[in-house]
FIKOLZA-1660 file (N, C-alpha, C; in steps of 0.1 Angstrom, whole numbers, plus 5000, padded with zeros to 4 digits):
% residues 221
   i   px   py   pz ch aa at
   1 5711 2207 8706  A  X  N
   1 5702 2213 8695  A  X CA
   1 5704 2228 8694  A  X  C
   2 5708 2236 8704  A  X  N
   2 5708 2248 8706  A  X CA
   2 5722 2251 8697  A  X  C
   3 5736 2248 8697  A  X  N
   3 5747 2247 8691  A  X CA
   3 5741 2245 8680  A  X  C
   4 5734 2238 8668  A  X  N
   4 5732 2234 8658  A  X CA
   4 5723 2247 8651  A  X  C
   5 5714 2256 8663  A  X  N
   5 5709 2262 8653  A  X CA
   5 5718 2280 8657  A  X  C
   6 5725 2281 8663  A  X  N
   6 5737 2290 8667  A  X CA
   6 5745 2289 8655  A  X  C
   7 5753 2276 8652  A  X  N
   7 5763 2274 8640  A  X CA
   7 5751 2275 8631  A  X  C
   8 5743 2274 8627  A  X  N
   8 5736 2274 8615  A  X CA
   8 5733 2293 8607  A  X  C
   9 5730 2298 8618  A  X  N
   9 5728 2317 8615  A  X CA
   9 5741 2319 8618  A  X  C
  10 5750 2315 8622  A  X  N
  10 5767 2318 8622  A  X CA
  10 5773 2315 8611  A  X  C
  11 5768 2302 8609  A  X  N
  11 5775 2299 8594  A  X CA
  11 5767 2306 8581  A  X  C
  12 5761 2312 8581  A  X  N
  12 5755 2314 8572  A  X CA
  12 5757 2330 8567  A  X  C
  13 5762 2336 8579  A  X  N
  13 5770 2347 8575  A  X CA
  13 5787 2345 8577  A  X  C
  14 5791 2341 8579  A  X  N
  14 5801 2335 8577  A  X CA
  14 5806 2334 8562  A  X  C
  15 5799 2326 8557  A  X  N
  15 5799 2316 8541  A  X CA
  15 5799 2334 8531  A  X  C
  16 5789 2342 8534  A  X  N
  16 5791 2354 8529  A  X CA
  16 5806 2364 8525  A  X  C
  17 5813 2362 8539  A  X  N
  17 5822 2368 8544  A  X CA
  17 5832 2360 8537  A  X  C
  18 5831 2346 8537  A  X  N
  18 5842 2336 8528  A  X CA
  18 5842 2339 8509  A  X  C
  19 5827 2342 8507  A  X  N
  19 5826 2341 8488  A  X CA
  19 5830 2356 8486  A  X  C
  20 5828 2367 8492  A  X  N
  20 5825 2383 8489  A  X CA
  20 5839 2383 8481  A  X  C
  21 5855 2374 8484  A  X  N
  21 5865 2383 8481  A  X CA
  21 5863 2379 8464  A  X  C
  22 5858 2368 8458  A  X  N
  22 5860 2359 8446  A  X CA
  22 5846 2365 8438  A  X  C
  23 5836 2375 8448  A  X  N
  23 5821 2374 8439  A  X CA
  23 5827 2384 8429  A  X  C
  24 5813 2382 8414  A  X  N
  24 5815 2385 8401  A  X CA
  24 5797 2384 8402  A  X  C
  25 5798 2390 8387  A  X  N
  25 5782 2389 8384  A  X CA
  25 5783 2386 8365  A  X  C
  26 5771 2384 8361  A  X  N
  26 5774 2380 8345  A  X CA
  26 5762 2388 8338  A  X  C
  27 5764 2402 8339  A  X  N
  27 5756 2411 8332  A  X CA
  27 5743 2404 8322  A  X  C
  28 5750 2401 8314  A  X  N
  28 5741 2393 8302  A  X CA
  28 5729 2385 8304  A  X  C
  29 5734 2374 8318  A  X  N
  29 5727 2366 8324  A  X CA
  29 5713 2372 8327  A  X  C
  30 5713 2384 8329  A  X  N
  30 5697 2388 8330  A  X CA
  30 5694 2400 8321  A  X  C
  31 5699 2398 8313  A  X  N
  31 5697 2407 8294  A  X CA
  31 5686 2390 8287  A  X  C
  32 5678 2396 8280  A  X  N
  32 5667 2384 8274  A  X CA
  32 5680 2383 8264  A  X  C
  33 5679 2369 8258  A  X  N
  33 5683 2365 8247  A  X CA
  33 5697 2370 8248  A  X  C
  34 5709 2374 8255  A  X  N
  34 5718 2380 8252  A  X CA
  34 5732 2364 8257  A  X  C
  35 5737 2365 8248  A  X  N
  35 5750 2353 8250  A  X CA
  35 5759 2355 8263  A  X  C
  36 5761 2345 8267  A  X  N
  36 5769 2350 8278  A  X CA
  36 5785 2346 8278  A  X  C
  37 5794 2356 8277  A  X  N
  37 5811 2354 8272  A  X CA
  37 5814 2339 8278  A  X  C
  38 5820 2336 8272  A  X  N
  38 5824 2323 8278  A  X CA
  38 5846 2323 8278  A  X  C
  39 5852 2318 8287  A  X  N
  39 5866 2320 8281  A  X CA
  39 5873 2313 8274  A  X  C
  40 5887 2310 8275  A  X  N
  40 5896 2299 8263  A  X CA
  40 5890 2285 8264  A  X  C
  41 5884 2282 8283  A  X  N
  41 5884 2263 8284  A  X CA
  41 5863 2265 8284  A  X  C
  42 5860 2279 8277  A  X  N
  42 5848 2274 8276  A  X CA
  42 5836 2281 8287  A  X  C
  43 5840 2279 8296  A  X  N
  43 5836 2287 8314  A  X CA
  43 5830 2297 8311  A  X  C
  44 5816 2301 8319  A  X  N
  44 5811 2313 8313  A  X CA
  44 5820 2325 8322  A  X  C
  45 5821 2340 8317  A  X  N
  45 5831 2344 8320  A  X CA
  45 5820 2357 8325  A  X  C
  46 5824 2361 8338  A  X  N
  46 5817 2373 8348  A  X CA
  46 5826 2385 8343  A  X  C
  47 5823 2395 8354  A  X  N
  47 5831 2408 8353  A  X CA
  47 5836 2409 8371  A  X  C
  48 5844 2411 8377  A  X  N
  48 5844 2410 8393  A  X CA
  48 5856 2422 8394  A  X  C
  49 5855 2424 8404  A  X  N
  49 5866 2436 8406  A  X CA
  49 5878 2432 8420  A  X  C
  50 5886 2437 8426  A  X  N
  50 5890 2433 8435  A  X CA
  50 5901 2425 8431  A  X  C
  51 5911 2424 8444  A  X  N
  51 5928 2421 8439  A  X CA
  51 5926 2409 8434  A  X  C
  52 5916 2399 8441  A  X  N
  52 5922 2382 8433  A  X CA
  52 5917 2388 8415  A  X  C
  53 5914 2394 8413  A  X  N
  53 5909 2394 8398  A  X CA
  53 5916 2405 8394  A  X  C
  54 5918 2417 8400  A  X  N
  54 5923 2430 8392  A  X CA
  54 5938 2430 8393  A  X  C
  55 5947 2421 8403  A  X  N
  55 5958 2420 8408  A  X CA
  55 5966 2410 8403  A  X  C
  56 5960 2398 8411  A  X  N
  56 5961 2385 8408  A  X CA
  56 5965 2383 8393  A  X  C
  57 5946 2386 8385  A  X  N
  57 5951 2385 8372  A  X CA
  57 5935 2373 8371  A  X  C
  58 5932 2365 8383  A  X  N
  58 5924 2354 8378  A  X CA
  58 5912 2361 8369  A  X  C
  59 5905 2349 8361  A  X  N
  59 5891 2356 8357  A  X CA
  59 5879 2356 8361  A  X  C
  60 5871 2360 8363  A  X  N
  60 5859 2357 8372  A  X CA
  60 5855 2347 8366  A  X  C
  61 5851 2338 8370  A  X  N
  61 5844 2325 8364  A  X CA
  61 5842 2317 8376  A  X  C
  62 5831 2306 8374  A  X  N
  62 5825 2301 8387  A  X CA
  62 5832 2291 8391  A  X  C
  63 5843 2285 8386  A  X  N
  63 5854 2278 8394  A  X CA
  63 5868 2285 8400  A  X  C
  64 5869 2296 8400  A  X  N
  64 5878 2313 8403  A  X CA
  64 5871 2309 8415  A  X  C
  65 5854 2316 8419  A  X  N
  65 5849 2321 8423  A  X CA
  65 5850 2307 8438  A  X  C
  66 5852 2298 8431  A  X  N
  66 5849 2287 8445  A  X CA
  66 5863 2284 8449  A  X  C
  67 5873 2286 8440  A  X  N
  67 5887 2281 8448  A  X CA
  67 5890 2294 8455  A  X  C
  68 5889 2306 8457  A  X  N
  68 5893 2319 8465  A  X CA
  68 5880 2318 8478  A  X  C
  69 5869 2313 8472  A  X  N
  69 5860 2307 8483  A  X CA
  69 5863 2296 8496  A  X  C
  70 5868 2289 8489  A  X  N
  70 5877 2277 8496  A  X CA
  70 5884 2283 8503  A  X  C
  71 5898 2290 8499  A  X  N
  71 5908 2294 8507  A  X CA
  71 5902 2298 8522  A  X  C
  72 5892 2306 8521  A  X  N
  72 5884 2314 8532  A  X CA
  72 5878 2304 8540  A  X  C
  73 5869 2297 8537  A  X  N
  73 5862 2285 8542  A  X CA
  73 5875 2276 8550  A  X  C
  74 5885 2276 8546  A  X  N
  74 5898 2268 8550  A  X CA
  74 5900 2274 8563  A  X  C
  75 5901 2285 8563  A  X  N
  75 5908 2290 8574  A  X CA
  75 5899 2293 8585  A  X  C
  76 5885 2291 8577  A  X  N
  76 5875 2291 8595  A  X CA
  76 5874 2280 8597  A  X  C
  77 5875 2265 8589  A  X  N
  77 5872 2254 8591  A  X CA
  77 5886 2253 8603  A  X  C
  78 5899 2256 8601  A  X  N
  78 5910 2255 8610  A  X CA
  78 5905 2257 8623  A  X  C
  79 5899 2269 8624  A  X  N
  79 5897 2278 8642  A  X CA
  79 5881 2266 8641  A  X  C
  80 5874 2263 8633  A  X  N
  80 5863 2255 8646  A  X CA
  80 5868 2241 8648  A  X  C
  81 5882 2238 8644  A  X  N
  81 5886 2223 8651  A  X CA
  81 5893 2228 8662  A  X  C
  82 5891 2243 8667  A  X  N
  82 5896 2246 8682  A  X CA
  82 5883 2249 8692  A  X  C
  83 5873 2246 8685  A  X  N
  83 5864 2242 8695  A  X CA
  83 5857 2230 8702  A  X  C
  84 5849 2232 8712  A  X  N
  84 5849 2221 8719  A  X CA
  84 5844 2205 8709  A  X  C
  85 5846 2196 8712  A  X  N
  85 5848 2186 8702  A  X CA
  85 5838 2182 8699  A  X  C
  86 5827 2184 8708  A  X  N
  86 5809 2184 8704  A  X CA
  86 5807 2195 8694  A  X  C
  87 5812 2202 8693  A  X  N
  87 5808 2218 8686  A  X CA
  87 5816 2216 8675  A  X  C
  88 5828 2211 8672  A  X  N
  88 5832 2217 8657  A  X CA
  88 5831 2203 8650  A  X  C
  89 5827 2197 8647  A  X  N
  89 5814 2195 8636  A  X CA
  89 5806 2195 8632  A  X  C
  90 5797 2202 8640  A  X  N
  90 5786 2212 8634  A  X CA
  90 5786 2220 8630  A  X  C
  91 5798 2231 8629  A  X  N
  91 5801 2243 8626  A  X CA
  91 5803 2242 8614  A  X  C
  92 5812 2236 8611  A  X  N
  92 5819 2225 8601  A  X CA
  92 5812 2222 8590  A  X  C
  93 5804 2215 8595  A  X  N
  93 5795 2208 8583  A  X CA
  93 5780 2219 8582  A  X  C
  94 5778 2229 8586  A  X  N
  94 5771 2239 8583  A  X CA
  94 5776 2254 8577  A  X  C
  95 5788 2255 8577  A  X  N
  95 5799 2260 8569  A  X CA
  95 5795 2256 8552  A  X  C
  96 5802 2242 8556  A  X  N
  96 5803 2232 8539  A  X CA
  96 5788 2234 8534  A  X  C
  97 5777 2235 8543  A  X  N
  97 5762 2232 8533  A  X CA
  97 5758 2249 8527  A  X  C
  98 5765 2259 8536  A  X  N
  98 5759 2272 8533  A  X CA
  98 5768 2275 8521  A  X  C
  99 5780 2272 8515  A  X  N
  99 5786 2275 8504  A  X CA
  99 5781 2263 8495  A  X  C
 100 5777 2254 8497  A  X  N
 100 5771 2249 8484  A  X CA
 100 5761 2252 8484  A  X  C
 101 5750 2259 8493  A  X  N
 101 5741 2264 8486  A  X CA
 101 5742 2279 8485  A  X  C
 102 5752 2285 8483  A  X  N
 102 5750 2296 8477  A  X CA
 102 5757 2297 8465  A  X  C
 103 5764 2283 8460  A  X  N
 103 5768 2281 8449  A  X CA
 103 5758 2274 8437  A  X  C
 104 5752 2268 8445  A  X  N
 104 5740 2266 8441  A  X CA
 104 5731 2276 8433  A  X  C
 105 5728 2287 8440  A  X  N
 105 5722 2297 8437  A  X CA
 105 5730 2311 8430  A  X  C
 106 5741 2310 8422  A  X  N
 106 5756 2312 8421  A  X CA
 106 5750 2304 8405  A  X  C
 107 5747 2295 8401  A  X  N
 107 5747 2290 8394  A  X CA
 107 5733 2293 8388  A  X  C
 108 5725 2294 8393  A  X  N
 108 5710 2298 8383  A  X CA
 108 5711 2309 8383  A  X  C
 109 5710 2318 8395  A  X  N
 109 5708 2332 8391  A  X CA
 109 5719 2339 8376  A  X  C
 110 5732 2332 8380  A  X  N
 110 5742 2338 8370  A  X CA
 110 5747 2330 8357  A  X  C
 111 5744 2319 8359  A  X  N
 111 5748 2309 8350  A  X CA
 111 5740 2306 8341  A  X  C
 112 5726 2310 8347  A  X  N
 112 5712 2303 8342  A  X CA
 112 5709 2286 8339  A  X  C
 113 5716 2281 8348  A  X  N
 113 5717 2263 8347  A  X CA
 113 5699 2260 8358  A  X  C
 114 5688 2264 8346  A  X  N
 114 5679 2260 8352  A  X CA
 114 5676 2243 8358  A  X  C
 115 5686 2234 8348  A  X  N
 115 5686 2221 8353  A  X CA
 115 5693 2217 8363  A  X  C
 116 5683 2210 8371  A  X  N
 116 5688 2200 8384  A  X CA
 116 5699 2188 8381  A  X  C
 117 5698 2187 8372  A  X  N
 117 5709 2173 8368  A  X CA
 117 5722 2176 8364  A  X  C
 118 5721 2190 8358  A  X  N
 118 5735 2195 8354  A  X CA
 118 5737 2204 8366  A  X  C
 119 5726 2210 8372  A  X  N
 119 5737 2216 8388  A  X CA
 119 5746 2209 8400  A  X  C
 120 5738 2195 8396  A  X  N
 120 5743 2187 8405  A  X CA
 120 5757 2183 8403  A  X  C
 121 5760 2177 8390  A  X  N
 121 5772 2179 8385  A  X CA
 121 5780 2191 8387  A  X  C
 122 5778 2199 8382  A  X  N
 122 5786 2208 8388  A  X CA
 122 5790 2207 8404  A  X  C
 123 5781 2211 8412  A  X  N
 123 5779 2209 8427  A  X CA
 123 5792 2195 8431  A  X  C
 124 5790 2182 8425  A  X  N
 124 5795 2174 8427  A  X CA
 124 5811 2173 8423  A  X  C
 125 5813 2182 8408  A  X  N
 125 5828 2184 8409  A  X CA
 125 5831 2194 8418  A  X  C
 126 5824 2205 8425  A  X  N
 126 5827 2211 8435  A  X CA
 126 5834 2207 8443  A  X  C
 127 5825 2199 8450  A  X  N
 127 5830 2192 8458  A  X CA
 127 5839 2183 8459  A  X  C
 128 5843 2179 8449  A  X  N
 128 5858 2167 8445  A  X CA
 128 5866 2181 8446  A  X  C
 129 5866 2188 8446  A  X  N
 129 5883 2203 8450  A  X CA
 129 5878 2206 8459  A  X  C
 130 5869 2198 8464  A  X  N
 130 5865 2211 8482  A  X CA
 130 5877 2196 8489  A  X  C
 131 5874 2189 8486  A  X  N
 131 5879 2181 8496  A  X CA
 131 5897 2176 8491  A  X  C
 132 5899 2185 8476  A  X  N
 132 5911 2178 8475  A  X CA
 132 5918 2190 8480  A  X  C
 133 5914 2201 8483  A  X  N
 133 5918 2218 8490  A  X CA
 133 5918 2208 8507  A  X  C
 134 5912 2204 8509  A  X  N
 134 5912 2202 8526  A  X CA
 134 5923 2192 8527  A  X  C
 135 5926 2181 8516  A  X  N
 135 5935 2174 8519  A  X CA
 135 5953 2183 8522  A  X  C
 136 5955 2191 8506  A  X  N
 136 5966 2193 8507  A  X CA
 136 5970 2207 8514  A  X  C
 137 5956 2217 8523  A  X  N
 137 5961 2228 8526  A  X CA
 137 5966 2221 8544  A  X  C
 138 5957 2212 8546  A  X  N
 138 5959 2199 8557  A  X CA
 138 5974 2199 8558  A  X  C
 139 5977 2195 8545  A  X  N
 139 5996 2189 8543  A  X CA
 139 6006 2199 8545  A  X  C
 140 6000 2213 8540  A  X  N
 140 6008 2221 8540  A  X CA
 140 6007 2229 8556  A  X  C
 141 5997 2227 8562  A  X  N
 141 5998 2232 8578  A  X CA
 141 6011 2226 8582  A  X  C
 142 6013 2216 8582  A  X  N
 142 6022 2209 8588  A  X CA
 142 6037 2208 8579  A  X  C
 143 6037 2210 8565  A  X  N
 143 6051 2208 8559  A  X CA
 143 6056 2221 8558  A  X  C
 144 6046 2232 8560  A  X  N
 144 6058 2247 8555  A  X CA
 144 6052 2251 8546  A  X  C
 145 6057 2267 8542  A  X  N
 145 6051 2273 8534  A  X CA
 145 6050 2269 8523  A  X  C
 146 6063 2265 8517  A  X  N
 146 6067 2254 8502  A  X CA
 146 6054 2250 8499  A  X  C
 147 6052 2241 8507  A  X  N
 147 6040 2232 8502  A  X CA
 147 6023 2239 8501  A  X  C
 148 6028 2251 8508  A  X  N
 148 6016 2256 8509  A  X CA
 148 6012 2261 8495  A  X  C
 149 6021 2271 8494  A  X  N
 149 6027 2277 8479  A  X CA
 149 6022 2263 8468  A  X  C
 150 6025 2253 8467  A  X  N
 150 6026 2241 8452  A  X CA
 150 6011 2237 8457  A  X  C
 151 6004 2239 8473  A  X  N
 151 5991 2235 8468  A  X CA
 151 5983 2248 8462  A  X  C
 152 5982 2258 8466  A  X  N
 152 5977 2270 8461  A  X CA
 152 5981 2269 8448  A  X  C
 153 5993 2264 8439  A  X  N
 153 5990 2263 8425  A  X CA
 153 5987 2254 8423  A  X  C
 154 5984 2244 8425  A  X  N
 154 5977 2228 8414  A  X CA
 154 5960 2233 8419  A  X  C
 155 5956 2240 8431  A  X  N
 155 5943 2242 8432  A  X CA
 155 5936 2257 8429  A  X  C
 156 5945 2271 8431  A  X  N
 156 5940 2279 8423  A  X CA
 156 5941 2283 8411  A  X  C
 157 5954 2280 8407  A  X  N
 157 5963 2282 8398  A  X CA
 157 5961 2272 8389  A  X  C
 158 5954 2257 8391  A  X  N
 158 5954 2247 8378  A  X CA
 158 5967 2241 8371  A  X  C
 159 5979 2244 8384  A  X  N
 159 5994 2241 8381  A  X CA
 159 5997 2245 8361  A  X  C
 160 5992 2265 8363  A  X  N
 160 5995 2273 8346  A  X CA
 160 6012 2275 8352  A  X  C
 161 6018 2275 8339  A  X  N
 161 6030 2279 8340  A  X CA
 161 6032 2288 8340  A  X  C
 162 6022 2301 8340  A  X  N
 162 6025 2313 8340  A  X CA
 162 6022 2319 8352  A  X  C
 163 6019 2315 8366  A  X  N
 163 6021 2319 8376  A  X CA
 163 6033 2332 8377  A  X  C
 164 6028 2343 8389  A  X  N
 164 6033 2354 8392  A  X CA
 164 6038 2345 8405  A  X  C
 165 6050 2344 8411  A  X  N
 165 6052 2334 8419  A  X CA
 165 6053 2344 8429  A  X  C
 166 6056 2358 8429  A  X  N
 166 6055 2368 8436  A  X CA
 166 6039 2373 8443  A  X  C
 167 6034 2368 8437  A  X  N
 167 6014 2372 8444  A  X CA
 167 6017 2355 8446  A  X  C
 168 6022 2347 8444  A  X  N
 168 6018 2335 8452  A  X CA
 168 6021 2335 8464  A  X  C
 169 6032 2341 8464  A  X  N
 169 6036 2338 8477  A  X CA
 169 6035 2350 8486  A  X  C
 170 6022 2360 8481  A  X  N
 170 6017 2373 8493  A  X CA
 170 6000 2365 8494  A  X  C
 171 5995 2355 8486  A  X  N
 171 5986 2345 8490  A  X CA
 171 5991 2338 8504  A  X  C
 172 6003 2333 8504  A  X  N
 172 6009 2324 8514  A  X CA
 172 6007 2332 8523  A  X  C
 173 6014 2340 8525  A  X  N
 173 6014 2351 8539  A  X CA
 173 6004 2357 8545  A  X  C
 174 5998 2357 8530  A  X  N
 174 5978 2363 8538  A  X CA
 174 5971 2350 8544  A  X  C
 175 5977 2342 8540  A  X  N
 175 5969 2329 8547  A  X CA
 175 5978 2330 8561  A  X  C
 176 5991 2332 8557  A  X  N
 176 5999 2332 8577  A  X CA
 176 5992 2337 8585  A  X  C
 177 5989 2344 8582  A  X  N
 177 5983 2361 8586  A  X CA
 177 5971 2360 8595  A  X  C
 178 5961 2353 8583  A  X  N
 178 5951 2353 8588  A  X CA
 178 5941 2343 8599  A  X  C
 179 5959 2330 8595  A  X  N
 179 5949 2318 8603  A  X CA
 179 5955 2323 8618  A  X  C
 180 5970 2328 8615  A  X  N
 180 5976 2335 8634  A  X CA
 180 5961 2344 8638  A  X  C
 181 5957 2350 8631  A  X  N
 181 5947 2362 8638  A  X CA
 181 5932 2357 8641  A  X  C
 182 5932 2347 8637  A  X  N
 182 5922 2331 8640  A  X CA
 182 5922 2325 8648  A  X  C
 183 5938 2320 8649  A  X  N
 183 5942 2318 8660  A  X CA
 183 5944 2323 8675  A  X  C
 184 5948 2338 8672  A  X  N
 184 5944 2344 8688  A  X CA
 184 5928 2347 8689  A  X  C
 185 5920 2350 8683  A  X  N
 185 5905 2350 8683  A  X CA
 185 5900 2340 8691  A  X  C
 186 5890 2351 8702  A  X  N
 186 5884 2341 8710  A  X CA
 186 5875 2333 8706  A  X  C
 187 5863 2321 8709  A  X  N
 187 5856 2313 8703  A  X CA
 187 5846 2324 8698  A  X  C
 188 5841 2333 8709  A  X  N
 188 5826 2338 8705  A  X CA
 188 5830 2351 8690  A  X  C
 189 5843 2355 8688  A  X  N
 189 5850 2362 8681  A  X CA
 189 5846 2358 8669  A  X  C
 190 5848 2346 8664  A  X  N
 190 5845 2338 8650  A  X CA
 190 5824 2331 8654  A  X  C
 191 5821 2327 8668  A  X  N
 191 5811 2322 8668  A  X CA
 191 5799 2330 8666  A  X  C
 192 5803 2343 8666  A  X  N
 192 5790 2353 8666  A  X CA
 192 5790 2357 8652  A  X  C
 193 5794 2354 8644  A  X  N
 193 5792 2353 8629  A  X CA
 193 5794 2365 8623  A  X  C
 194 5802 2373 8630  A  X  N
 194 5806 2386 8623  A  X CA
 194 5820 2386 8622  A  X  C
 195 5827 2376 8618  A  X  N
 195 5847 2374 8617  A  X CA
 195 5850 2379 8605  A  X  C
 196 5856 2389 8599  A  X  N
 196 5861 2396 8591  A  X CA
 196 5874 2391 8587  A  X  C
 197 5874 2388 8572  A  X  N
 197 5895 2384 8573  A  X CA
 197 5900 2399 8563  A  X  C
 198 5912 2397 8572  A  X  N
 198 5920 2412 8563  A  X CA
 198 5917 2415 8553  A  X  C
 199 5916 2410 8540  A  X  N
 199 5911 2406 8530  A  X CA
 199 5922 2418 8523  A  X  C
 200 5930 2426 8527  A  X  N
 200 5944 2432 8518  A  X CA
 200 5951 2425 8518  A  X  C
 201 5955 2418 8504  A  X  N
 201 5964 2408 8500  A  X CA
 201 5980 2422 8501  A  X  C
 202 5981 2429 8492  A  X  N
 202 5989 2442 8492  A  X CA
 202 5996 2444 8504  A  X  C
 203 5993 2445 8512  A  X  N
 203 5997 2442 8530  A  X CA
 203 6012 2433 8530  A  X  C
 204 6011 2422 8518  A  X  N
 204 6024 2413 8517  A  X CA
 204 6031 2414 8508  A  X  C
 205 6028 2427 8501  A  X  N
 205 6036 2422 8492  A  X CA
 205 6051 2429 8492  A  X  C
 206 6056 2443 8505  A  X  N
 206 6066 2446 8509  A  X CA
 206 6074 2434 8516  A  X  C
 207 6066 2425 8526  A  X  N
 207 6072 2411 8533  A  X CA
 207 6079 2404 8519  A  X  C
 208 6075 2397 8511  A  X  N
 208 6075 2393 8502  A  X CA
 208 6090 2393 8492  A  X  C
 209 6090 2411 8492  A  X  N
 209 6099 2415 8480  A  X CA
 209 6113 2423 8495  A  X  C
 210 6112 2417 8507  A  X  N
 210 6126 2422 8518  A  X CA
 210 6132 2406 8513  A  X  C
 211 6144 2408 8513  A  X  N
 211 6154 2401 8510  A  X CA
 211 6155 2391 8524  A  X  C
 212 6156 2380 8524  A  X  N
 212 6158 2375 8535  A  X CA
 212 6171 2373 8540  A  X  C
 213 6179 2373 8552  A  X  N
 213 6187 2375 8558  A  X CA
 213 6199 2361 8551  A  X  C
 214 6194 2353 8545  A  X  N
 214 6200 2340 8539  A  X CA
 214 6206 2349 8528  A  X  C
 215 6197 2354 8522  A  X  N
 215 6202 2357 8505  A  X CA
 215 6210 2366 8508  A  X  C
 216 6210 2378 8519  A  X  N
 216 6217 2387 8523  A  X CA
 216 6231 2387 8523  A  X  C
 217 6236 2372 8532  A  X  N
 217 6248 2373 8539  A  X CA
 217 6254 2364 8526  A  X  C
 218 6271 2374 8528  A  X  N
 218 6277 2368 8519  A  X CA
 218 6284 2357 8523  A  X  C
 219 6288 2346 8522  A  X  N
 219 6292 2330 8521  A  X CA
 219 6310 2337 8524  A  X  C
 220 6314 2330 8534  A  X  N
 220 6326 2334 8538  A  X CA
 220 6338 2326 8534  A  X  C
 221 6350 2329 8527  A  X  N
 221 6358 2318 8518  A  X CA
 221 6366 2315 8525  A  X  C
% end
């Protein structure tokens, strides 16, 4: 019982630390009577600052806001399947409840979706990418960057053909990055609910643009 209410105020700043890099706000939303922008597929459309949106390119909008959420949530879900086997599913599954309900509340305060039946729906396609993110970032621990890369675009990216393949793959590296420094992290490091991720994508993008030693060498006749 004690673990349950530990991970519960752990996870709960945690989930903060995961949404902060994707948050946006929607001005209008608390203007009386004022419209609120919506973009090309409709989506009501925020203002957010910061590289996934000023760099990147994405647009704030509240499915932006949950797949850059995800990514984060991904990489602490990794380090609590390195705790003891009683413990990381509680972590786990108090993680997953603190981001839906702050998406939850993500959604009335900013959205103004006073109804329960259309939050839910939302909430519920949430969750059909929360779990199709766990499948293939799952596939890609184990296949290689490649795959890491083609899941980060069918899930943040929406597989657009206009991807910068160059910030895709300083995403990939920030994920290297961040799950190795996860990885050396002791338990109480991540369990005391103050775990910080680098959160400078920029950091990769010199890795990124060095030539690798393959493309270097010239092929000998």
């Amino acid at each position: 019982m004690t673990e349950t209410y530990v991970a519960y105020g752990a996870t709960q700043q945690l989930i903060k630390e995961c949404a902060r890099f994707g948050d946006y706000t929607i001005p209008q939303a608390l203007e009386k009577n004022a419209e609120i922008p919506r973009d090309e597929t409709g989506a009501h459309l925020g203002v957010g600052t910061g590289w996934w949106y000023e760099t990147l390119g994405l647009q704030p909008t509240f499915i932006n806001w949950a797949q850059i959420t995800f990514i984060h949530m991904y990489m602490l879900q990794v380090r609590f399947r390195m705790f003891p086997k009683t413990h990381a599913p509680v972590w786990i599954q108090h993680l997953t409840n603190h981001a839906f309900y702050a998406a939850e509340d993500r959604l009335v305060v900013w959205h103004q979706l006073n109804s329960n039946s259309l939050r839910q729906k939302y909430l519920k396609d949430m969750f059909s990418q929360w779990r199709a993110v766990l499948l293939s970032y799952d596939e890609a621990l184990v296949k290689g960057d490649a795959v890491l890369a083609a899941a980060l675009w069918r899930n943040l990216f929406a597989g657009r053909e206009d991807v910068d393949f160059e910030k895709l793959a300083q995403i990939v590296g920030y994920m290297r990055r961040e799950l190795h420094r996860l990885d050396l992290a002791r338990d109480d490091d991540v369990a005391n609910g103050e775990w910080k991720f680098g959160g400078d994508l920029a950091k990769e993008e010199g890795v990124v643009r060095t030539p690798s030693r393959m493309t270097m060498e010239v092929p000998k006749t």
